[in-house]
Jmol script that loads the backbone (N, CA, C; Angstrom):
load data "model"
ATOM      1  N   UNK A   1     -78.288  30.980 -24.943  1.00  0.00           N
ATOM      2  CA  UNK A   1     -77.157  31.220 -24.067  1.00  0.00           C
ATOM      3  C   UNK A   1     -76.603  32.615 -24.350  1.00  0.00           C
ATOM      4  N   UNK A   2     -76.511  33.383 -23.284  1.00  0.00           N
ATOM      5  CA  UNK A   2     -76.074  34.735 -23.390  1.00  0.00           C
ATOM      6  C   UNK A   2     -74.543  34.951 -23.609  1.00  0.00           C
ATOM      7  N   UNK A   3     -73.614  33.776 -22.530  1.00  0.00           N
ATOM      8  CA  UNK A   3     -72.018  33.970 -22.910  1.00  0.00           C
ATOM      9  C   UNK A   3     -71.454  34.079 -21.504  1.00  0.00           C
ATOM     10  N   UNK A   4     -70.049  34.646 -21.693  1.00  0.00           N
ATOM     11  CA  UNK A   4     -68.974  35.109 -20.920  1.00  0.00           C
ATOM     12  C   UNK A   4     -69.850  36.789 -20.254  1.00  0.00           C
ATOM     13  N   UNK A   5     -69.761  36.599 -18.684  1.00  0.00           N
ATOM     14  CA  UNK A   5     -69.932  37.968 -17.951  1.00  0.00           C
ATOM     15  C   UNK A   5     -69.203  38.135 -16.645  1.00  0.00           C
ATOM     16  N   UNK A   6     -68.498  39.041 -16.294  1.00  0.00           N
ATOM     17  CA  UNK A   6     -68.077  39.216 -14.917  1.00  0.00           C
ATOM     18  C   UNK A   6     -69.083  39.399 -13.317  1.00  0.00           C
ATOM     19  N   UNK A   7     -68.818  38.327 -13.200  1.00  0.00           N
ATOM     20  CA  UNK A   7     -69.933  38.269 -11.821  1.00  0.00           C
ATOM     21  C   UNK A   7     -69.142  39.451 -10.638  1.00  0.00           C
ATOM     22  N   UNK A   8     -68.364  39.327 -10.527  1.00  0.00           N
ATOM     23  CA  UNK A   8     -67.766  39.922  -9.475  1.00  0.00           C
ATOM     24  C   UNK A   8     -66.468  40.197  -9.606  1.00  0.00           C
ATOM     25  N   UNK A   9     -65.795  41.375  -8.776  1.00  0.00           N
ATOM     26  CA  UNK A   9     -64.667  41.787  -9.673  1.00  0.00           C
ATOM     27  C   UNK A   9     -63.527  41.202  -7.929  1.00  0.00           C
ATOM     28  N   UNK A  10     -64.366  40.848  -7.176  1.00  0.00           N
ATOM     29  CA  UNK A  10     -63.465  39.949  -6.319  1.00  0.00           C
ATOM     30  C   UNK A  10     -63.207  38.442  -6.430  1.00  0.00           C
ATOM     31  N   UNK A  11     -61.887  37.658  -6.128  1.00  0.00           N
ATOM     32  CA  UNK A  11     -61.740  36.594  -6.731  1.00  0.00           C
ATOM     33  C   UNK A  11     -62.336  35.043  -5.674  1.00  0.00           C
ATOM     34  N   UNK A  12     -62.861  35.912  -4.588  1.00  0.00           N
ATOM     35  CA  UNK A  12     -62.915  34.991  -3.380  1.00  0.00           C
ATOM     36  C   UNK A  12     -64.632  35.006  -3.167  1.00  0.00           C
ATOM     37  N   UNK A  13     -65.325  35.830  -4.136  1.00  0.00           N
ATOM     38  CA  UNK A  13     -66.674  35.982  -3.437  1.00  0.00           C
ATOM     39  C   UNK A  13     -67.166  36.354  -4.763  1.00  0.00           C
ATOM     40  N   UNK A  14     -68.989  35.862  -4.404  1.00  0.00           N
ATOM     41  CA  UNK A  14     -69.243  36.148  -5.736  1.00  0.00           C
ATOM     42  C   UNK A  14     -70.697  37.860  -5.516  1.00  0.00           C
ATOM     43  N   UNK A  15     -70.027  38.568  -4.461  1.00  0.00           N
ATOM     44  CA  UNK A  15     -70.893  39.437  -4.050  1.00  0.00           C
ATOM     45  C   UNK A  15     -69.876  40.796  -5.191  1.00  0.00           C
ATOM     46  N   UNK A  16     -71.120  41.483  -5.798  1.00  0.00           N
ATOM     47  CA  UNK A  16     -70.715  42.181  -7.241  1.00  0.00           C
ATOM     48  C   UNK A  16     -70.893  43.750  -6.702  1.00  0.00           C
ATOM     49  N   UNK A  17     -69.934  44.324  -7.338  1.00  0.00           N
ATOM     50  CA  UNK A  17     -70.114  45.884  -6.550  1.00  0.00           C
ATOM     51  C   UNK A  17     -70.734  46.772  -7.998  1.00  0.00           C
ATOM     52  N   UNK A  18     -71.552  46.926  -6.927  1.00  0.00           N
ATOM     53  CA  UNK A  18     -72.769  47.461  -7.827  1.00  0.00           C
ATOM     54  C   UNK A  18     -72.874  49.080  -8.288  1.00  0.00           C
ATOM     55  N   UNK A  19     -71.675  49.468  -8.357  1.00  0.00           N
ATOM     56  CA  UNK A  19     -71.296  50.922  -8.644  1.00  0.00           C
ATOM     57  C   UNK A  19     -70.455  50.700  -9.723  1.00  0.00           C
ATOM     58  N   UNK A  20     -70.198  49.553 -10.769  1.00  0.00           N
ATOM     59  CA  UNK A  20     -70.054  49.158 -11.949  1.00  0.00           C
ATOM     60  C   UNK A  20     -70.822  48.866 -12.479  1.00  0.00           C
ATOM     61  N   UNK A  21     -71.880  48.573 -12.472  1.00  0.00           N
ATOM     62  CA  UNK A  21     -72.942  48.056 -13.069  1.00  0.00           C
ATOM     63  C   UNK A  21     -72.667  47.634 -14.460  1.00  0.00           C
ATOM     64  N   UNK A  22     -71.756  48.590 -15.172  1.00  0.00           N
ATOM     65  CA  UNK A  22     -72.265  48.074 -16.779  1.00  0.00           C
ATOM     66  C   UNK A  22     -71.490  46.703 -16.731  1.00  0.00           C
ATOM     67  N   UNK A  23     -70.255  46.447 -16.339  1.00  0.00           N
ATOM     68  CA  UNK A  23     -69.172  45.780 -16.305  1.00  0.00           C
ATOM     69  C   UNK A  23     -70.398  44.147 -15.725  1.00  0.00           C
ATOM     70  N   UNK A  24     -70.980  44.277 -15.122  1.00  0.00           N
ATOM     71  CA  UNK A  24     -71.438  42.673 -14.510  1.00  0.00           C
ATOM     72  C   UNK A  24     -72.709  42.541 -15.393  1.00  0.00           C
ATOM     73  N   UNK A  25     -72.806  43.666 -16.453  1.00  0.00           N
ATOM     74  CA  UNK A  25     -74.207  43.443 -17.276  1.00  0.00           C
ATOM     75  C   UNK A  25     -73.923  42.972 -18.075  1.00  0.00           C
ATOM     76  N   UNK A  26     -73.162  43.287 -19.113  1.00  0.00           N
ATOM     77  CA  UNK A  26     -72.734  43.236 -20.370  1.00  0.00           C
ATOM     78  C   UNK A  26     -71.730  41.621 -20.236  1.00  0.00           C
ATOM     79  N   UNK A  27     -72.482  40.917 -21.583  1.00  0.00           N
ATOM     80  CA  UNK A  27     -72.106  39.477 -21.712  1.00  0.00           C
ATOM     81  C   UNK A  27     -70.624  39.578 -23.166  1.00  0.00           C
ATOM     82  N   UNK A  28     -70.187  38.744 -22.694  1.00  0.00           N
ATOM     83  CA  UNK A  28     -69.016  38.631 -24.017  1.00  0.00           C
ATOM     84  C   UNK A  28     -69.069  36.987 -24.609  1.00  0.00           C
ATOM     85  N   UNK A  29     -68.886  37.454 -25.232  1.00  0.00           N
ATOM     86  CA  UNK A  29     -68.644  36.040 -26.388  1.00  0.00           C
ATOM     87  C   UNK A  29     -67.694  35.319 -26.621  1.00  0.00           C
ATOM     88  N   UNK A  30     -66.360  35.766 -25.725  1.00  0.00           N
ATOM     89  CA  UNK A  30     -65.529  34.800 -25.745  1.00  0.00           C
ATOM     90  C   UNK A  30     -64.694  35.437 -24.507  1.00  0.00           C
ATOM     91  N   UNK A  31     -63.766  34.490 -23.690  1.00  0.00           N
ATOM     92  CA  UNK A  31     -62.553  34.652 -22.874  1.00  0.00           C
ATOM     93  C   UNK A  31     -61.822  36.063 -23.231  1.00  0.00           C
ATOM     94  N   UNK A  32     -61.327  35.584 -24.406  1.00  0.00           N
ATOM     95  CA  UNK A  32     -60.990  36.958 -25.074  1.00  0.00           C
ATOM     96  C   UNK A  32     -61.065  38.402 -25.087  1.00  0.00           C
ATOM     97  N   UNK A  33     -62.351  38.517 -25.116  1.00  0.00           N
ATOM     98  CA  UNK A  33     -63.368  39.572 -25.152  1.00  0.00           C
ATOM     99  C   UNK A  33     -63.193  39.879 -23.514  1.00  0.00           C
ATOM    100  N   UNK A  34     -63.597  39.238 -22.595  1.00  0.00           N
ATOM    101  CA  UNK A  34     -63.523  39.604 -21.289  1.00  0.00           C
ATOM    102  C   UNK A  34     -61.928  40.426 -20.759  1.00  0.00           C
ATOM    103  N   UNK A  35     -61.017  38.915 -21.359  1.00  0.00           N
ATOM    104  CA  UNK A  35     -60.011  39.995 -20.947  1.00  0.00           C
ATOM    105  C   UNK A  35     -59.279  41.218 -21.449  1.00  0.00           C
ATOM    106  N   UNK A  36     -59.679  41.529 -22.584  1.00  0.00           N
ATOM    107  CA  UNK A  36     -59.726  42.656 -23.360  1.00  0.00           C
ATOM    108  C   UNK A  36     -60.170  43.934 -22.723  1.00  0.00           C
ATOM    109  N   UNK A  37     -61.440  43.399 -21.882  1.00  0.00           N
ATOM    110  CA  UNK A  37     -62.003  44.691 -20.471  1.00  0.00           C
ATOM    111  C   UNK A  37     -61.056  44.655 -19.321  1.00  0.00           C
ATOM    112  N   UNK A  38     -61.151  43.545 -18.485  1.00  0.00           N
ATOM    113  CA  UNK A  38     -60.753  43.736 -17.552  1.00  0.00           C
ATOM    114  C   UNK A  38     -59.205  43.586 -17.601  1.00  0.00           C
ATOM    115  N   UNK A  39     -58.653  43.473 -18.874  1.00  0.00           N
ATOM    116  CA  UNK A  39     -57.116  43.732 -18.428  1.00  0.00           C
ATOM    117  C   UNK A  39     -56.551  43.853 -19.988  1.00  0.00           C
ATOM    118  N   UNK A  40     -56.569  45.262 -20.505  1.00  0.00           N
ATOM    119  CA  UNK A  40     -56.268  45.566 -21.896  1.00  0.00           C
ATOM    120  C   UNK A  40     -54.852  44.923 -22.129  1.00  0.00           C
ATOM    121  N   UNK A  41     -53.905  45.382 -21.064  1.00  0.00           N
ATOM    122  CA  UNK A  41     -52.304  44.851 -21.637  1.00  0.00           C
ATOM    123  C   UNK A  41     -52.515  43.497 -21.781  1.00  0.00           C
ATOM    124  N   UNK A  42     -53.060  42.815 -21.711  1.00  0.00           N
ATOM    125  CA  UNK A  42     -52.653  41.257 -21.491  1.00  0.00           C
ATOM    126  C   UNK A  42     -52.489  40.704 -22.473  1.00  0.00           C
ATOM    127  N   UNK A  43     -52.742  41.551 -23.998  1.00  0.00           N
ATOM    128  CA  UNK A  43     -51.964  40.469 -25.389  1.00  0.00           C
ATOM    129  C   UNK A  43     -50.680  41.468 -25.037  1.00  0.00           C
ATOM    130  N   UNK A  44     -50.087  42.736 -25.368  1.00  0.00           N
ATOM    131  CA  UNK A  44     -48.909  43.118 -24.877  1.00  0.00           C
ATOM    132  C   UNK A  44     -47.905  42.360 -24.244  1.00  0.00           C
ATOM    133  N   UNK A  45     -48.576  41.655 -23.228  1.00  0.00           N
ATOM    134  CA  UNK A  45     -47.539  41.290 -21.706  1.00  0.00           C
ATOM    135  C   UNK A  45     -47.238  40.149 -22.420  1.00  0.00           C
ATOM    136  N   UNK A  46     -48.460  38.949 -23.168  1.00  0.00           N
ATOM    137  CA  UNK A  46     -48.284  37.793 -23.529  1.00  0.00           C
ATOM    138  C   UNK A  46     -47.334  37.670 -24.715  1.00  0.00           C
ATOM    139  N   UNK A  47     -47.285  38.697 -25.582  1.00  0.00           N
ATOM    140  CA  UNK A  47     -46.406  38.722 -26.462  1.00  0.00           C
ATOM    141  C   UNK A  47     -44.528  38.868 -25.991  1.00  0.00           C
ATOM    142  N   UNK A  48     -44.933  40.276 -25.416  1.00  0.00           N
ATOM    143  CA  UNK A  48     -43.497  39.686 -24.337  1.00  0.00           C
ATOM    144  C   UNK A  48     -43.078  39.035 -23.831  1.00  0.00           C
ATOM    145  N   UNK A  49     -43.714  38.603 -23.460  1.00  0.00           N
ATOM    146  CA  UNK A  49     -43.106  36.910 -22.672  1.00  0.00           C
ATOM    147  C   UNK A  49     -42.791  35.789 -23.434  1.00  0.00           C
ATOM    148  N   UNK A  50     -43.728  35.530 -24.651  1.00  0.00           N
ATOM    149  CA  UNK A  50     -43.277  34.974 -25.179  1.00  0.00           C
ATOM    150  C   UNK A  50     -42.153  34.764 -26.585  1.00  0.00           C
ATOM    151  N   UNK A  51     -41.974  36.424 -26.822  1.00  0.00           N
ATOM    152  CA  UNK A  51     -40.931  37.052 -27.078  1.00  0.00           C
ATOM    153  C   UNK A  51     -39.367  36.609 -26.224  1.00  0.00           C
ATOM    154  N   UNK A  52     -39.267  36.682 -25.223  1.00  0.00           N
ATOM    155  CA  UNK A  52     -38.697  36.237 -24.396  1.00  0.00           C
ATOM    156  C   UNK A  52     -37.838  34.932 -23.958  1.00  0.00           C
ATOM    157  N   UNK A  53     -39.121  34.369 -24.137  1.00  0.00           N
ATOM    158  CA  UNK A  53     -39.170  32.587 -24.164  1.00  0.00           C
ATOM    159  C   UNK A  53     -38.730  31.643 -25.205  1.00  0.00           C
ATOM    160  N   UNK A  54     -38.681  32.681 -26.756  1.00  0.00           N
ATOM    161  CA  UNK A  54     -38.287  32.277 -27.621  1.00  0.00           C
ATOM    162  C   UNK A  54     -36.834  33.089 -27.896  1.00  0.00           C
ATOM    163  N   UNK A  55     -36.870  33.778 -27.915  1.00  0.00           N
ATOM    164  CA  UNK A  55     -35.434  34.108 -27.765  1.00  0.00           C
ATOM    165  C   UNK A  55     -34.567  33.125 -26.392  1.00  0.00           C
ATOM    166  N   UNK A  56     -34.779  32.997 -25.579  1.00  0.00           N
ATOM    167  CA  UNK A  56     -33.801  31.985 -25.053  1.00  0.00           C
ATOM    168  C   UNK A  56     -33.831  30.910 -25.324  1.00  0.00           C
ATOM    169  N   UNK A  57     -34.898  29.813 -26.187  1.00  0.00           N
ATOM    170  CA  UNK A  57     -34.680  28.418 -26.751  1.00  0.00           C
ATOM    171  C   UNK A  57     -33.728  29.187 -28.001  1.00  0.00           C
ATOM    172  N   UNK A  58     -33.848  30.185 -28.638  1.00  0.00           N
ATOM    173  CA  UNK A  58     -33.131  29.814 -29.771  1.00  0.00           C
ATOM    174  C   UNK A  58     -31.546  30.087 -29.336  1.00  0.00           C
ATOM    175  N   UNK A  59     -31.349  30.576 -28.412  1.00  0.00           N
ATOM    176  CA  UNK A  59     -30.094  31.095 -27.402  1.00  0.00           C
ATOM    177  C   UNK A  59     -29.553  29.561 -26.826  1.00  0.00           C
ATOM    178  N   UNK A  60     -30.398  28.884 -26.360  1.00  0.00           N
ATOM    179  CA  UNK A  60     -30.238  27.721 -25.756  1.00  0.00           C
ATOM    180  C   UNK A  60     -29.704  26.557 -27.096  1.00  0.00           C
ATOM    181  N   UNK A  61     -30.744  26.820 -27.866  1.00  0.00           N
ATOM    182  CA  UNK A  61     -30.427  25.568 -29.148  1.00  0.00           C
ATOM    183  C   UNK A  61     -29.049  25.866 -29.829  1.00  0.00           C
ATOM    184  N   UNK A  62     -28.605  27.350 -30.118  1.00  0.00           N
ATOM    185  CA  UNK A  62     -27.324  27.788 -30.511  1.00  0.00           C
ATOM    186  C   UNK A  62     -26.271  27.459 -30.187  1.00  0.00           C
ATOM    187  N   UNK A  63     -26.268  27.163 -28.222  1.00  0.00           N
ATOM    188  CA  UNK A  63     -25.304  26.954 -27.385  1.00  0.00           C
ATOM    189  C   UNK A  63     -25.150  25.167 -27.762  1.00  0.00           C
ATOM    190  N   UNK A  64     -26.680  24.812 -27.805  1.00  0.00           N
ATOM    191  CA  UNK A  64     -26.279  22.943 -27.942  1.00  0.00           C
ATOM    192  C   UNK A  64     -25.478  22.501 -29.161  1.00  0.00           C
ATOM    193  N   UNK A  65     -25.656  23.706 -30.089  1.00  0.00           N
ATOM    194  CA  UNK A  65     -24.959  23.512 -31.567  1.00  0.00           C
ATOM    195  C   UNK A  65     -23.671  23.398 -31.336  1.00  0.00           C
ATOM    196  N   UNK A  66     -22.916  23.800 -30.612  1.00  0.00           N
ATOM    197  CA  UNK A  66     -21.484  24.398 -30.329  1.00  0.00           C
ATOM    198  C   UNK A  66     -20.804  23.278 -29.327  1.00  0.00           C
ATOM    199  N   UNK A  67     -21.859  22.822 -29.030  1.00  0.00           N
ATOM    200  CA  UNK A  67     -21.408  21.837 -27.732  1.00  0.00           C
ATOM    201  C   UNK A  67     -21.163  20.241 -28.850  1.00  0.00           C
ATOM    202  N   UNK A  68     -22.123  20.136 -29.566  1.00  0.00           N
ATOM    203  CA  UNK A  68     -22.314  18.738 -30.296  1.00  0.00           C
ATOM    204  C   UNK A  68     -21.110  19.298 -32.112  1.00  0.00           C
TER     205      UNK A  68
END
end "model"
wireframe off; spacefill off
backbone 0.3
color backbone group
C-alpha cells in the first residue's frame, strides 16, 4: 500500500490538473502529512481556535462559580 495522495485538487470531480503533477504523484503517509501541503496554516488556525474555545469554558466555568 502506497498511502494518502491528492487525486484532484477539485472537490466535486475527480478530473486532476495536470500542470501540478508532483502534487497528485507524491503519496503521504498520513492525513497529516497531506494537510501540511495543501494547507500549511491549518495546525496555526487549529490551535487558535482552540485557544479560543478554551478560554471561554474557563470564562464560562468562572461565571458558574459565582452564580453557585
Amino acid at each position: 500500500m502506497k498511502g494518502w495522495r491528492v487525486a484532484s485538487p477539485h472537490t466535486d470531480c475527480m478530473n486532476g490538473d495536470y500542470t501540478q503533477l508532483g502534487l497528485h504523484t507524491k503519496y503521504f503517509d498520513n492525513a497529516r502529512q497531506v494537510l501540511d501541503v495543501i494547507s500549511p496554516g491549518h495546525l496555526n488556525h487549529f490551535h487558535d481556535v482552540l485557544a479560543d474555545r478554551l478560554r471561554q469554558y474557563a470564562s464560562s466555568e468562572g461565571e458558574m462559580d459565582e452564580i453557585y
